[in-house]
N, C-alpha and C positions, 0 to 999 in steps of 0.2 A: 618366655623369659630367656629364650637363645637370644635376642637382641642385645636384652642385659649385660648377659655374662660377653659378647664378640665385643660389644664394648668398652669393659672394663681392660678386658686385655690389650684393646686399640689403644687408649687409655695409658695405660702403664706401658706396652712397647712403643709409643709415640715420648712421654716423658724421660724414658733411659735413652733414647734417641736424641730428647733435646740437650740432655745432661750430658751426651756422650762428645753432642756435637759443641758445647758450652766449654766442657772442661777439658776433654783430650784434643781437643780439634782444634779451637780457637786460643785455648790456653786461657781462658780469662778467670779472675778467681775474687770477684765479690760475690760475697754468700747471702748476702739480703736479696739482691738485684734474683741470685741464681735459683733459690728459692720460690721467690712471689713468680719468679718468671715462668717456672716447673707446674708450681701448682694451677696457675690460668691454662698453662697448656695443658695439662691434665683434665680441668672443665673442660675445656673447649672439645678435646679430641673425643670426651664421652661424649659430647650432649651430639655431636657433629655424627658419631659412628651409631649415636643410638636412634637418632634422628631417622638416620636415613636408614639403616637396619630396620627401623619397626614398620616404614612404608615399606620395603622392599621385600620383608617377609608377612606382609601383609599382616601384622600383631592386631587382634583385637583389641579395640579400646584406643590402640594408639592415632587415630585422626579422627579431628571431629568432634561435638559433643558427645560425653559417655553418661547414660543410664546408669544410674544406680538400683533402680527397680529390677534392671534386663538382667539375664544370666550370662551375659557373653559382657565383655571389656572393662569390667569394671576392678578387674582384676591389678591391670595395667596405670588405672589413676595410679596409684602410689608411686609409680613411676615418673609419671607427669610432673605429681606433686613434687619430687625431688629434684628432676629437672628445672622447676620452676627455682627451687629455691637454689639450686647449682645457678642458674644465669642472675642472681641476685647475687651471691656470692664474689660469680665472675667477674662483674662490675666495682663490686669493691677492688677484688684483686687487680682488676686491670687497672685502675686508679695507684696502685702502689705501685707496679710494673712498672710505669711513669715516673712514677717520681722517683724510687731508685735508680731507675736506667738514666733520666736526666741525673741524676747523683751521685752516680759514679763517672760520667765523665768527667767530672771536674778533681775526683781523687782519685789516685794509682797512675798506673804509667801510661804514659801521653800515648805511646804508640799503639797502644791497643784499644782506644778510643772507641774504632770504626767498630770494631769486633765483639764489644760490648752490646751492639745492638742491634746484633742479628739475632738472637734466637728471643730477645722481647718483642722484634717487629715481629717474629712468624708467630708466638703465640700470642700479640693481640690482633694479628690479620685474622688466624687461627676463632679467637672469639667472635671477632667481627661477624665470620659466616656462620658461627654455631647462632650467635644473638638473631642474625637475620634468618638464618630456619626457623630457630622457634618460633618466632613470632609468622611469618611466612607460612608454614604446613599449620599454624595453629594448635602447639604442640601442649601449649599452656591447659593446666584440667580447666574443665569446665560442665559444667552440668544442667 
C-alpha cells in the first residue's frame, strides 16, 4: 500500500502545482474551466504514479490476473477496482475539460486566450498516458 499512499501525495502535489501554475502564473480566472481541469489532473497523476509505483515496487496483485482463491494479491484488487472506475470518471472529466476550455475562450479577456489552455492541454496529455498504461500493463481487475 506504499504505492497508494506515493500516489496520492504525487496526486495532490501535481494538482497545487497545476493551480499554482493556473492562477499565480498565468493569471487566468475561470472557475469551471480551473476546476474540471484540477480534478482530471488529479486522476490522471494517481493512476500514472500508481501505475508505475505498483510495477516498480513490484505490489502483489498489481499485474496480471489476480486469484481470489491465493493468499498473495488479492489484497490489491480494490485498488484496481478504483482505478478502474478513476479512468471512467476521467473520461467524463476530460470531456468537460473540453468544453469549458473551448468556452472560455470565447468569454473574458481576449489576451489571455493562449494561457487558458496550457494547464487543460497538460492535464489531458496527462490522462492521455495514464488511459494508455492502464490499459497497456493491464491494470484493469480481472480474475
Amino acid at each position: 500500500m506504499v504505492a497508494l499512499l506515493i500516489s496520492a501525495i504525487a496526486a495532490a502535489v501535481f494538482t497545487w502545482c497545476g493551480w499554482f501554475l493556473d492562477q499565480r502564473v498565468l493569471r487566468c480566472q475561470t472557475r469551471v474551466r480551473l476546476i474540471s481541469t484540477l480534478v482530471l489532473l488529479c486522476i490522471a497523476t494517481w493512476l500514472v504514479a500508481l501505475i508505475q509505483l505498483a510495477f516498480w515496487l513490484q505490489v502483489p496483485g498489481a499485474y496480471g490476473p489476480v486469484q481470489y482463491w491465493g493468499d498473495t494479491g488479492h489484497g490489491f484488487m480494490g485498488v484496481r477496482a478504483l482505478a478502474m472506475f478513476a479512468v471512467l470518471g476521467g473520461m467524463f472529466a476530460a470531456l468537460i475539460v473540453f468544453f469549458s476550455t473551448v468556452a472560455s475562450l470565447f468569454i473574458g479577456s481576449k489576451t489571455l486566450r493562449l494561457f487558458r489552455c496550457v494547464v487543460p492541454a497538460i492535464a489531458l496529455a496527462a490522462f492521455a498516458w495514464a488511459y494508455y498504461m492502464f490499459f497497456e500493463y493491464e491494470f484493469f481487475p480481472s480474475a
